[in-house]
Z-matrix of the N, CA and C atoms (Angstrom, degrees):
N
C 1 1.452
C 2 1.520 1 108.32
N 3 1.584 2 113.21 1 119.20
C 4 1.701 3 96.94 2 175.12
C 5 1.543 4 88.14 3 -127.93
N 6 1.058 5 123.05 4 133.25
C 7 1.473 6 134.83 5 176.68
C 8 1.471 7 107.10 6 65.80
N 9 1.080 8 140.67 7 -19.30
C 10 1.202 9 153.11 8 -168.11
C 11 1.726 10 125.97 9 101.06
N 12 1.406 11 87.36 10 33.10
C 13 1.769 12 116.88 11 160.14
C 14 1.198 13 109.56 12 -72.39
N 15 1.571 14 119.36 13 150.39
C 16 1.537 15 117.26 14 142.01
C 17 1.686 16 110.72 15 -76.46
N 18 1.330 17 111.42 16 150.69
C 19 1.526 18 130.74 17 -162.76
C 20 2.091 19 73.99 18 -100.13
N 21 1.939 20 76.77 19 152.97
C 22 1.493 21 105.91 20 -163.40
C 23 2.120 22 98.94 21 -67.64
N 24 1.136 23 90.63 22 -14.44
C 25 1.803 24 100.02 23 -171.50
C 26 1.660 25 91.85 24 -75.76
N 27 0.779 26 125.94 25 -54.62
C 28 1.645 27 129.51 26 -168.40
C 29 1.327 28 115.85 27 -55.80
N 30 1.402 29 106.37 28 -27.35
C 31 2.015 30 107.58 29 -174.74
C 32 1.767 31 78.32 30 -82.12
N 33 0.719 32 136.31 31 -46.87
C 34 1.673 33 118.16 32 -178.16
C 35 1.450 34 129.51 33 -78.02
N 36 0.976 35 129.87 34 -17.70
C 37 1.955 36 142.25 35 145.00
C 38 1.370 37 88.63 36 -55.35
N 39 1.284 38 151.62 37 -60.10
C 40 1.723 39 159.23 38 -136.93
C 41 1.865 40 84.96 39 -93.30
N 42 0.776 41 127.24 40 -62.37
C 43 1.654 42 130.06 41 178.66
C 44 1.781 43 105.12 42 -59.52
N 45 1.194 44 118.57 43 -67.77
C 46 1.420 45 115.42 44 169.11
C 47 1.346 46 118.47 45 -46.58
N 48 1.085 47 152.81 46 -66.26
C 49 1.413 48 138.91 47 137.89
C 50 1.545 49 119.08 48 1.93
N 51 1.455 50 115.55 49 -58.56
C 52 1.567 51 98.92 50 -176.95
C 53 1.907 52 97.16 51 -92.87
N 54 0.439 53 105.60 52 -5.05
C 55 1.745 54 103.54 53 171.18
C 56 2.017 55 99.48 54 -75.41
N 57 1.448 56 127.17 55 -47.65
C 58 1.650 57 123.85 56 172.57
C 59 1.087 58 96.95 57 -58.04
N 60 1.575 59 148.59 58 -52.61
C 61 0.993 60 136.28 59 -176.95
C 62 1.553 61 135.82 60 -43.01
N 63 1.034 62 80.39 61 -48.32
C 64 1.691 63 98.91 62 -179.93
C 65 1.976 64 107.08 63 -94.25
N 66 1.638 65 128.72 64 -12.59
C 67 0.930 66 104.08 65 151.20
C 68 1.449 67 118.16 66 -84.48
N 69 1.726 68 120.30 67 -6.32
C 70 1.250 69 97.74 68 158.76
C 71 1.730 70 144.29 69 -71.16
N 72 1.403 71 88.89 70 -39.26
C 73 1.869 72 92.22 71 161.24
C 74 1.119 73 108.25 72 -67.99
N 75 1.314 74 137.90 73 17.96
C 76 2.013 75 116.14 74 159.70
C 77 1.295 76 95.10 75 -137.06
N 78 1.559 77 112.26 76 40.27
C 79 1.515 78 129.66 77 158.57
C 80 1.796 79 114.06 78 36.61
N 81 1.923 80 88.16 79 27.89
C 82 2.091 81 75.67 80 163.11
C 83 1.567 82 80.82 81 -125.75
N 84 1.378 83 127.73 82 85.90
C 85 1.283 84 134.07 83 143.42
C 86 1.421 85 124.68 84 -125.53
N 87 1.181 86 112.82 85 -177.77
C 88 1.352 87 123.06 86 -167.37
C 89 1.483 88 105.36 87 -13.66
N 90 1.383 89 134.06 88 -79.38
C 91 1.712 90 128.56 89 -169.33
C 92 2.049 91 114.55 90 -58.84
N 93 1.441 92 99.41 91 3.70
C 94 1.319 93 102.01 92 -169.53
C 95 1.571 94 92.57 93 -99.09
N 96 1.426 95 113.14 94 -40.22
C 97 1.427 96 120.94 95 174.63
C 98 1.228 97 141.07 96 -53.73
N 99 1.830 98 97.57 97 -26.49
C 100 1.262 99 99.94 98 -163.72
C 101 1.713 100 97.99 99 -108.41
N 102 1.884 101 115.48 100 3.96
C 103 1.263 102 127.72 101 170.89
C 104 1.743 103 119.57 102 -59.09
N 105 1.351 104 101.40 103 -22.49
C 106 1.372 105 124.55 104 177.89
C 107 2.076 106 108.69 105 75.95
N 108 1.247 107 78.34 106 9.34
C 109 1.578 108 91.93 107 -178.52
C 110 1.830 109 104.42 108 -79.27
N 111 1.106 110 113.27 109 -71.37
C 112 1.737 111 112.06 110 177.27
C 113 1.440 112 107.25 111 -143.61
N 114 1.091 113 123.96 112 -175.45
C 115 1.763 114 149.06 113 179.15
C 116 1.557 115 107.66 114 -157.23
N 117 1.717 116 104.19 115 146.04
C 118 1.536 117 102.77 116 160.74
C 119 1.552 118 103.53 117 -108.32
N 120 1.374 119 119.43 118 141.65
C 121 0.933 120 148.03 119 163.03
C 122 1.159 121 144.31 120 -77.41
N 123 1.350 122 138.74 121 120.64
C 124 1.813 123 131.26 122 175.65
C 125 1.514 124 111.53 123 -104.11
N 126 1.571 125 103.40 124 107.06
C 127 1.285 126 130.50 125 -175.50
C 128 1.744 127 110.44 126 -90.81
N 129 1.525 128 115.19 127 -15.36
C 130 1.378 129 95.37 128 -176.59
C 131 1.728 130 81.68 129 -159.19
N 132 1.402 131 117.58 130 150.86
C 133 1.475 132 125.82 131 177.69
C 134 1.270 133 114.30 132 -156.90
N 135 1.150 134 131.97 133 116.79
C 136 1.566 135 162.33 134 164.30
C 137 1.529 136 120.51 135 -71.47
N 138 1.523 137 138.30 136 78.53
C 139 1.001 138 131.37 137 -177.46
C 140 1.668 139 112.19 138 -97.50
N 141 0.937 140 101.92 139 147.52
C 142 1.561 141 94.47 140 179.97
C 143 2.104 142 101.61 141 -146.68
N 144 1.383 143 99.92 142 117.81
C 145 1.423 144 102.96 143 -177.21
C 146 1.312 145 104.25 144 -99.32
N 147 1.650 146 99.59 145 119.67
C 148 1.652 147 111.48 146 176.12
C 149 1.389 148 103.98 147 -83.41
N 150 1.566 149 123.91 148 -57.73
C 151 1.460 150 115.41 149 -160.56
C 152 1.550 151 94.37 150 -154.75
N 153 1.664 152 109.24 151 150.19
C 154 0.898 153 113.19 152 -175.15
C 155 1.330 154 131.93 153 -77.46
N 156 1.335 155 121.71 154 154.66
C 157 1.523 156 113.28 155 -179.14
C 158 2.026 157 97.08 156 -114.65
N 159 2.068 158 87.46 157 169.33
C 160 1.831 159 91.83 158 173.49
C 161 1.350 160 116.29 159 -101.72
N 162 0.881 161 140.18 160 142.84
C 163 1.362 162 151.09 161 138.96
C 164 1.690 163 98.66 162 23.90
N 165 0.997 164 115.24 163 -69.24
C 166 1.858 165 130.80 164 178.79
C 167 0.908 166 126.22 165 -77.55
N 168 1.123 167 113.93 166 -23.45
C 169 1.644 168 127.65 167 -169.20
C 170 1.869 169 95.37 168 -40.53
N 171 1.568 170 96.69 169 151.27
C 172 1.506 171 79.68 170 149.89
C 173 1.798 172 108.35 171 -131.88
N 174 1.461 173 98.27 172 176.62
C 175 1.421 174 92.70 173 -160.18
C 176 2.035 175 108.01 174 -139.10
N 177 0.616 176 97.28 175 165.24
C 178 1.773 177 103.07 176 -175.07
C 179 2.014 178 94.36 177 -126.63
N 180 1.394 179 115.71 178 132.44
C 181 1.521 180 127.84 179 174.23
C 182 1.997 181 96.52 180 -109.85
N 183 1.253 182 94.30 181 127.94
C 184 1.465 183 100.33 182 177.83
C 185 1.609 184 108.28 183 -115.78
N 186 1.007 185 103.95 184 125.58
C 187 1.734 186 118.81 185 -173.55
C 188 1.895 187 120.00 186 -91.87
N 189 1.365 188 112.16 187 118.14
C 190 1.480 189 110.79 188 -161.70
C 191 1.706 190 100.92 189 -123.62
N 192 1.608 191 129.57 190 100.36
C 193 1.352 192 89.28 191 162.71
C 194 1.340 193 131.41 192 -93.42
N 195 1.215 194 125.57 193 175.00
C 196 1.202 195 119.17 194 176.19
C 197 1.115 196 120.80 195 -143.31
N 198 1.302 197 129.41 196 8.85
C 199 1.566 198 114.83 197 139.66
C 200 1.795 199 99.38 198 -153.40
N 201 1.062 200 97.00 199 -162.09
C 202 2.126 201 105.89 200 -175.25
C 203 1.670 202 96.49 201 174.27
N 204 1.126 203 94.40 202 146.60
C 205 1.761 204 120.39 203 173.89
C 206 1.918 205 104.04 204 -136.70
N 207 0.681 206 117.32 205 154.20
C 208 1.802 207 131.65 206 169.51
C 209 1.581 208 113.53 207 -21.15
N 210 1.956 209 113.28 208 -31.01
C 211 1.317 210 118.93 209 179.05
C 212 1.330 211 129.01 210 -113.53
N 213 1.507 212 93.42 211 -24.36
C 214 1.335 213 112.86 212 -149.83
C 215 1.721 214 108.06 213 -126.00
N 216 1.497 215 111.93 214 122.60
C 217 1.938 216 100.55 215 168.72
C 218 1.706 217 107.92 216 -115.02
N 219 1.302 218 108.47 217 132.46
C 220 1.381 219 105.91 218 170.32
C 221 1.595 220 111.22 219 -109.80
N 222 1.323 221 108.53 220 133.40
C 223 1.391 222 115.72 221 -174.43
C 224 1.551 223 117.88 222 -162.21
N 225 1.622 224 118.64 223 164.56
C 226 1.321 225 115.57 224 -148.39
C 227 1.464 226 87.08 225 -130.77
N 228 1.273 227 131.47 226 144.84
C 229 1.547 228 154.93 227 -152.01
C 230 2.011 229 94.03 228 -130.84
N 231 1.697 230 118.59 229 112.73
C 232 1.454 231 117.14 230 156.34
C 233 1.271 232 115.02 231 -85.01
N 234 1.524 233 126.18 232 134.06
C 235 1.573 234 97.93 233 165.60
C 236 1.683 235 97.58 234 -115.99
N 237 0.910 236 87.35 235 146.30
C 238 2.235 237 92.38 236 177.43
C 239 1.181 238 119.01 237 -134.18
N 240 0.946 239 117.37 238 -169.87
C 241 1.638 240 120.31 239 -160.56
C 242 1.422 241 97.20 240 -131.21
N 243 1.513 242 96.94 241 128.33
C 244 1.860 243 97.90 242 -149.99
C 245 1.616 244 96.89 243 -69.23
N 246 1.675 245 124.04 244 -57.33
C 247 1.363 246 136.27 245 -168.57
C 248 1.699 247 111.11 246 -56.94
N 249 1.323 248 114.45 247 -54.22
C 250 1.279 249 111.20 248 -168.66
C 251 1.776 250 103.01 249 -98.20
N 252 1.245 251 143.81 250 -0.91
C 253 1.014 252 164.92 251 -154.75
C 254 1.213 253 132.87 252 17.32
N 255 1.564 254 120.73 253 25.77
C 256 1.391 255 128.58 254 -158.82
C 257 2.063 256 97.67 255 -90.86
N 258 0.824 257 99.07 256 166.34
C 259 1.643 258 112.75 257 -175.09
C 260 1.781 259 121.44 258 -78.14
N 261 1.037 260 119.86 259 90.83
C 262 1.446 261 122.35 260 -152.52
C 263 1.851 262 101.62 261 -95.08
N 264 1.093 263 115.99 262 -7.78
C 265 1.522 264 115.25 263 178.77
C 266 1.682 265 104.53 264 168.28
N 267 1.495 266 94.99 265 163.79
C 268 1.451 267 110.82 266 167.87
C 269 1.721 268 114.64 267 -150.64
N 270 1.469 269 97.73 268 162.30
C 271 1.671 270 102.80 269 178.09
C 272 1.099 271 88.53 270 -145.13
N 273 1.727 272 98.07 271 136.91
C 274 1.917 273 115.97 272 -176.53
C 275 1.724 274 94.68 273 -112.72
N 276 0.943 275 130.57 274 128.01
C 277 1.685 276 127.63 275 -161.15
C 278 1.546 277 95.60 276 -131.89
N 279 1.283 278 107.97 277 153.71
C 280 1.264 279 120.18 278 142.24
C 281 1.476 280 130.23 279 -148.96
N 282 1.574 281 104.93 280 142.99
C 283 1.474 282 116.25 281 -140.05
C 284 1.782 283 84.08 282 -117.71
N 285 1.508 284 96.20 283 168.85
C 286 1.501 285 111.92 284 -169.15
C 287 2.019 286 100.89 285 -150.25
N 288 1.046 287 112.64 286 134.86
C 289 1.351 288 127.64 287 165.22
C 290 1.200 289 132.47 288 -91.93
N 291 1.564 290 110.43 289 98.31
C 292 1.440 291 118.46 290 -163.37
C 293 1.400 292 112.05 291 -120.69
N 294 1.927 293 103.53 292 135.63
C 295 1.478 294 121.14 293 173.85
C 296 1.610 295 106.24 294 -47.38
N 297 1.155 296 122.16 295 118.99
C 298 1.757 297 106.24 296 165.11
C 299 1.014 298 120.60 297 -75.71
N 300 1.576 299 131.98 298 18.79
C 301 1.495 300 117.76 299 -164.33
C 302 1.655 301 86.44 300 -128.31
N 303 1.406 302 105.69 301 -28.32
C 304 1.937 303 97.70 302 179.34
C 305 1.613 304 97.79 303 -108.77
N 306 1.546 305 125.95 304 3.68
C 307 1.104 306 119.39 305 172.87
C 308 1.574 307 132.15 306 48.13
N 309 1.696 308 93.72 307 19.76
C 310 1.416 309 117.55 308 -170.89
C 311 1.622 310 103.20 309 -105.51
N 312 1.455 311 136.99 310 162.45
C 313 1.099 312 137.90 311 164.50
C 314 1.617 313 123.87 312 -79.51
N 315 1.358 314 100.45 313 125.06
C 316 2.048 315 108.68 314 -161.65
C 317 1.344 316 97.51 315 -133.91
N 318 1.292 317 93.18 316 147.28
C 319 1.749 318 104.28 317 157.55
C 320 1.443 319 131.96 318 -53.55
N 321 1.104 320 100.29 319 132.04
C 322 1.603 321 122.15 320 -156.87
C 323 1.985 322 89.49 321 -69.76
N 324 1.070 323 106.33 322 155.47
C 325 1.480 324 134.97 323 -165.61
C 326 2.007 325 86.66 324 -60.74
N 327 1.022 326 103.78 325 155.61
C 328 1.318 327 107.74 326 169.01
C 329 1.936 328 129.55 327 -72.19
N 330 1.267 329 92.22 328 -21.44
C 331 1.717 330 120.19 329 178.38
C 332 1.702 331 89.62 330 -68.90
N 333 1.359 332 114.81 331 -70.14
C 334 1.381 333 124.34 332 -160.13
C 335 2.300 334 100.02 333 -54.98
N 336 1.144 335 84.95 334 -50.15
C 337 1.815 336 90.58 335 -172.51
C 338 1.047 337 91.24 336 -55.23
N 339 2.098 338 151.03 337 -47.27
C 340 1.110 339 136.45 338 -167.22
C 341 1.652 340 112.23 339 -59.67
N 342 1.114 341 86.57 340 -34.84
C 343 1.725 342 99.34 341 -162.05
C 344 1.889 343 99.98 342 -80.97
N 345 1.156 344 127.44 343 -38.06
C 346 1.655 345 134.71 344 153.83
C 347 1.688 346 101.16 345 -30.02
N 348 1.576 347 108.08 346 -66.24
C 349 1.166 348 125.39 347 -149.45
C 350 2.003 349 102.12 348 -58.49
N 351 1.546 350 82.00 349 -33.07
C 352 1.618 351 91.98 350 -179.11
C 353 1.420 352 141.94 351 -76.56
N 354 1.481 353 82.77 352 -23.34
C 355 1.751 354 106.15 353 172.45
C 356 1.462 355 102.70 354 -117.99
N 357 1.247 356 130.18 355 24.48
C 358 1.411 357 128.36 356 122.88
C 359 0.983 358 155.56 357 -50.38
N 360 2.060 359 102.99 358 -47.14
C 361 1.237 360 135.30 359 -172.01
C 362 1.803 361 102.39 360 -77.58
N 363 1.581 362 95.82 361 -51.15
C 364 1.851 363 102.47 362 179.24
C 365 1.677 364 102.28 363 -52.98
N 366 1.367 365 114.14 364 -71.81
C 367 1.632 366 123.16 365 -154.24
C 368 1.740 367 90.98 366 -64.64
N 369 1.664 368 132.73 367 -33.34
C 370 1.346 369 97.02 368 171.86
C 371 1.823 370 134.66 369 -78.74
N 372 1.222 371 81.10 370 27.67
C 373 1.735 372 103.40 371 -178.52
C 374 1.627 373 99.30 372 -105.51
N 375 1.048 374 126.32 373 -25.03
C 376 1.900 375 121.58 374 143.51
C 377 0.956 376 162.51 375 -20.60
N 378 1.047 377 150.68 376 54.65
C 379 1.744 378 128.88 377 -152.29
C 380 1.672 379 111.67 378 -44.92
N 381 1.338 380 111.62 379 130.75
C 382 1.623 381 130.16 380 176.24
C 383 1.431 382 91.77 381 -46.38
N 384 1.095 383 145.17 382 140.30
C 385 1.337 384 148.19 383 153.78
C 386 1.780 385 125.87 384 -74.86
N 387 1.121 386 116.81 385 99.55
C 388 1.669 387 136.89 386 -173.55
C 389 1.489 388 100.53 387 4.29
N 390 1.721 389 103.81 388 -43.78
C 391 1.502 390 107.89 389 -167.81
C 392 1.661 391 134.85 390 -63.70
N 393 1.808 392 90.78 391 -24.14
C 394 1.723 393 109.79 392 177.46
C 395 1.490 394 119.69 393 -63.82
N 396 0.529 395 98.49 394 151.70
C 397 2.143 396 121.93 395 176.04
C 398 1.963 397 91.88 396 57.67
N 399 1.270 398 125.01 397 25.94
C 400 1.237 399 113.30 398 177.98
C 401 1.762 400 109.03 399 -81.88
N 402 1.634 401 121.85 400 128.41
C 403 1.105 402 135.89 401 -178.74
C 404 1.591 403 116.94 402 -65.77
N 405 1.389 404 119.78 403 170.65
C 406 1.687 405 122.43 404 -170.96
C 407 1.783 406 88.16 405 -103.52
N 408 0.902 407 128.50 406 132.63
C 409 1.402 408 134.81 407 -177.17
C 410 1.261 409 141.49 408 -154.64
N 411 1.182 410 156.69 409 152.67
C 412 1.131 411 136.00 410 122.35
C 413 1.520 412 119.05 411 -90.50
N 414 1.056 413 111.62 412 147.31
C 415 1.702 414 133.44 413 -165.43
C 416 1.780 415 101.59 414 -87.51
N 417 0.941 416 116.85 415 103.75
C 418 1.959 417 114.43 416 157.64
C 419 1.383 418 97.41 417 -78.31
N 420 1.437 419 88.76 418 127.18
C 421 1.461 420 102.67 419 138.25
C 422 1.658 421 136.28 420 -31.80
């Protein structure tokens, strides 16, 4: 809490949270993890803070994917501000499906690829959000 901000660590605990969620509906979350069978993983993360939130605020995380291969899902996290509803941040992630016993990256269970396949078809009925595939940079003139 600094003045009665949320601290820059919290929009990402607030993103990780809806990221368990959603590896729990494609059943490689928490009870899949602790099977010693596999885990999904976040290998790369993109945050970008549009506007600030308070301490109280409350907030809604909206989940988009936008693409998947056999190992790998790439997808972009909204977080907003539930009351006034403007767009307070995002995280564009990409996650990886790993054997826990060779601790190597494997193809996701066949259940899980159906269920990818399914919330593919909906979320590419979406508009990409301005914020995706945006680079770390500085801009020249």
């Amino acid at each position: 809490d600094y003045n009665g901000h949320l601290n820059m660590a919290f929009y990402n605990v607030i993103f990780d949270r809806g990221v368990d969620h959603i590896f729990d509906y494609l059943d490689i979350g928490e009870a899949y993890a602790r099977s010693g069978v596999g885990s999904g993983f976040i290998v790369q993360a993109h945050v970008q803070y549009l506007q600030e939130l308070s301490l109280h605020d409350e907030v809604e995380v909206h989940f988009q994917l936008l693409d998947y291969d056999k190992k790998r899902l790439h997808f972009i996290e909204q977080l907003f501000h539930r009351e006034q509803g403007y767009l307070a941040a995002t995280s564009e992630q990409l996650g990886i499906h790993v054997d826990m016993q060779t601790r190597r990256a494997t193809a996701f269970p066949d259940p899980v690829l159906e269920k990818l396949a399914e919330l593919s078809t909906v979320h590419s009925k979406v508009p990409t959000p301005a914020q995706a595939g945006q680079l770390v940079r500085i801009k020249k003139p």
